[in-house]
C-alpha positions, 0 to 999 in steps of 0.5 A, a space after each residue: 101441928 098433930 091432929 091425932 089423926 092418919 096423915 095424909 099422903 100427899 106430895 113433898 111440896 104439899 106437905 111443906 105447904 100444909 107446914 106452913 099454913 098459918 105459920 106467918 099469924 100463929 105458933 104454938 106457946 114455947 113448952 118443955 120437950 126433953 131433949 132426946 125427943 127434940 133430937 128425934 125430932 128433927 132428925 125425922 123431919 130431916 129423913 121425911 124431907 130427904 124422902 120428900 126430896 125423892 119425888 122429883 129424881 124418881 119420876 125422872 128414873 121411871 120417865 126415862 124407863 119408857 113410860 109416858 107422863 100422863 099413864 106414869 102419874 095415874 100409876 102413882 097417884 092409884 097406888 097412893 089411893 090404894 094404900 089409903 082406901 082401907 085405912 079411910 074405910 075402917 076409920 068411917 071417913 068416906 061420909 060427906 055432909 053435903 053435895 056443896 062439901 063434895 064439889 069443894 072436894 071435887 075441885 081439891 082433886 082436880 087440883 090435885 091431878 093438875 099438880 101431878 102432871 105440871 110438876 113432873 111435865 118439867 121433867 118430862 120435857 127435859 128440864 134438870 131436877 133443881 130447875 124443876 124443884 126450885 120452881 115449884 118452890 116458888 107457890 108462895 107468891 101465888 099463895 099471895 095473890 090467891 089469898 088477896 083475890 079470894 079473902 081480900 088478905 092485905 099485902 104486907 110489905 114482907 109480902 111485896 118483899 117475898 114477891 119481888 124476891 120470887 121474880 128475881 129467883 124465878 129470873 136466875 133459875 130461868 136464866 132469863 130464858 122464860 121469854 124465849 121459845 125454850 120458856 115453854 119448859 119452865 112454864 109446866 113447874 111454875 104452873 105447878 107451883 101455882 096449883 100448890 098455892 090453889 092447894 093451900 087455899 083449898 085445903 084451908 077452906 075444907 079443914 075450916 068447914 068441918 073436914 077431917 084429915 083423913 077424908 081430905 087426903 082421901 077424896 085428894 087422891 080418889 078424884 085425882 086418879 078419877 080425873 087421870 084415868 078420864 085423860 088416860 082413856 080420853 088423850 091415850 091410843 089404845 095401842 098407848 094404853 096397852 103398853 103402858 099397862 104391859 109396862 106397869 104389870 112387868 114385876 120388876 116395874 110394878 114392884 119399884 113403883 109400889 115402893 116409889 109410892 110408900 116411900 115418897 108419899 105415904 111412909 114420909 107422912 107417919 115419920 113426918 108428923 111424928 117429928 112435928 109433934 116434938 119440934 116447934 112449927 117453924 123448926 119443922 118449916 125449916 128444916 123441910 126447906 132443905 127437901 128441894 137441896 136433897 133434890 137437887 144433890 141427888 140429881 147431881 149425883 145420878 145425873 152430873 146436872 151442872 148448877 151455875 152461880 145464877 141457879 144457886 143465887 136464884 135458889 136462895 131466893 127461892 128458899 128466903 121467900 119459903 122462910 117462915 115471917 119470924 125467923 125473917 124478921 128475927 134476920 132483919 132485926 139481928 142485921 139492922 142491930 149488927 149495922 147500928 153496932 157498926 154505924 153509931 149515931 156518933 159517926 165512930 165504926 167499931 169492930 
């Protein structure tokens, strides 16, 4: 999983998207790894998830300190291309091959700043925390279709089965409220989700034509910011604009906002893929599936959000649609076994 190059600092959900590329057709051979470094390994795969995990609290703090969404996201993403710029510029990954290549990145970019703005928009217009996590959590089923529409990919029965369980899940957490006008709201994390599904695509196809790491994580953040600060100047009054640059240069907010972005989506990475190099990839797969439970115990915790039987039934759907194919088909195998145990062909249960 490790390329030996600078990771790349993107958000919690497209980490936990990039992990599972490839995950369902190929794993690495089974190898010795002392025990120690198993043991630290997932033990920073469980701190870089938890720092994952903060993404979502975070922006509902700094949204309900005053500052809108669209200017709140553009700070975010600027201070992630900020810290990024010297390291690209010193490992000479600013240079791109072709102006096919560099419009390919373009879109990846605007992606990007589609994903930032859905993703906390949920947020924003007052959606709880797990709501929004679980939602966005939903993208495998949108990598589906995608892949279907864009690569002819076939659909798997474990296909249609993960589908039909995002339904269900998507159901539950809603709570069937998505037909009605209050459906408005969930429409910003399951567009979101949508947008990490494009991600996965897009980022696939650019490291397949030659593209490394490092520019991939750098172009991601510059167009983003490009295209946030075009909607800033563009969408913002300029009375708007005056105050939320007064809100980001107050030292209290620029200084927490600084540590927001190296704690969520830069100093993760290091600690990430790290952890990644000592764990097998569905290990590490797994492992982040508890990013969205971080999420949402935290907002329980700072916020008392409540969490019904629907939302942790339709949570869990969420979660078994995001497990990766073996250890779901490692499940099926064990619960088939278990039930043929039970129910002989001779017609005797035994216990």
């Amino acid at each position: 999983m490790f390329s030996g190059t600078f990771p790349q600092a993107l958000t919690p959900h497209e980490q936990t998207a990039q992990q599972k590329v490839g995950l369902d057709s190929a794993y690495e051979h089974a190898h010795e790894i002392p025990l120690a470094r198993v043991f630290l390994g997932v033990g920073s795969i469980l701190v870089s998830g938890f720092a994952f995990g903060l993404v979502q609290p975070g922006a509902k703090f700094f949204l309900g300190t005053g500052i809108s969404l669209l200017p709140f996201c553009l700070f975010y993403v600027g201070l992630r291309f900020a810290y990024q710029f010297p390291v690209a510029l010193g490992s000479h990954a600013l240079a791109v091959s072709s102006w096919t290549k560099f419009r390919w990145l373009l879109l990846f970019g605007l992606v990007g700043a589609g994903l930032r703005l859905t993703e906390n928009w949920g947020i924003a217009v007052g959606l709880a925390v797990p709501v929004v996590s679980f939602l966005v959590y939903s993208h495998p089923v949108w990598t589906i279709l995608i892949c279907r529409l864009a690569i002819h990919q076939p659909i798997t029965k474990l296909s249609v089965f993960r589908m039909s369980l995002a339904i269900v899940g998507i159901a539950l957490i809603t709570e069937l409220q998505f037909a009605s006008i209050w459906g408005v709201k969930f429409i910003g994390p399951l567009t979101a989700g949508l947008l990490v599904a494009c991600w996965i695509y897009l980022s696939t196809s650019l490291q397949k034509k030659g593209l490394n790491a490092i520019t991939l994580s750098f172009y991601y953040d510059f167009f983003s910011f490009i295209a946030l600060l075009v909607l800033c100047l563009v969408g913002l009054q300029s009375i708007e604009w005056q105050r939320s640059m007064a809100w980001f240069l107050e030292p209290h907010h620029f200084f927490w906002m600084n540590i927001f972005a190296l704690l969520t989506g830069v100093l993760p990475n290091y600690i990430f893929y790290y952890g990644a190099r000592n764990v097998a990839p569905v290990t590490a797969a797994l492992i982040l599936l508890f990013e969205p439970i971080f999420a949402s115990v935290v907002s329980c915790l700072i916020w008392r959000d409540s969490i019904s039987i629907n939302f942790v039934v339709g949570a869990s759907c969420i979660l078994l649609i995001n497990t990766p194919a073996p250890t779901l088909y490692g499940l099926a195998r064990s619960i088939r076994s278990t039930f043929s145990g039970l129910f002989p062909s001779n017609g005797k249960i035994y216990y």
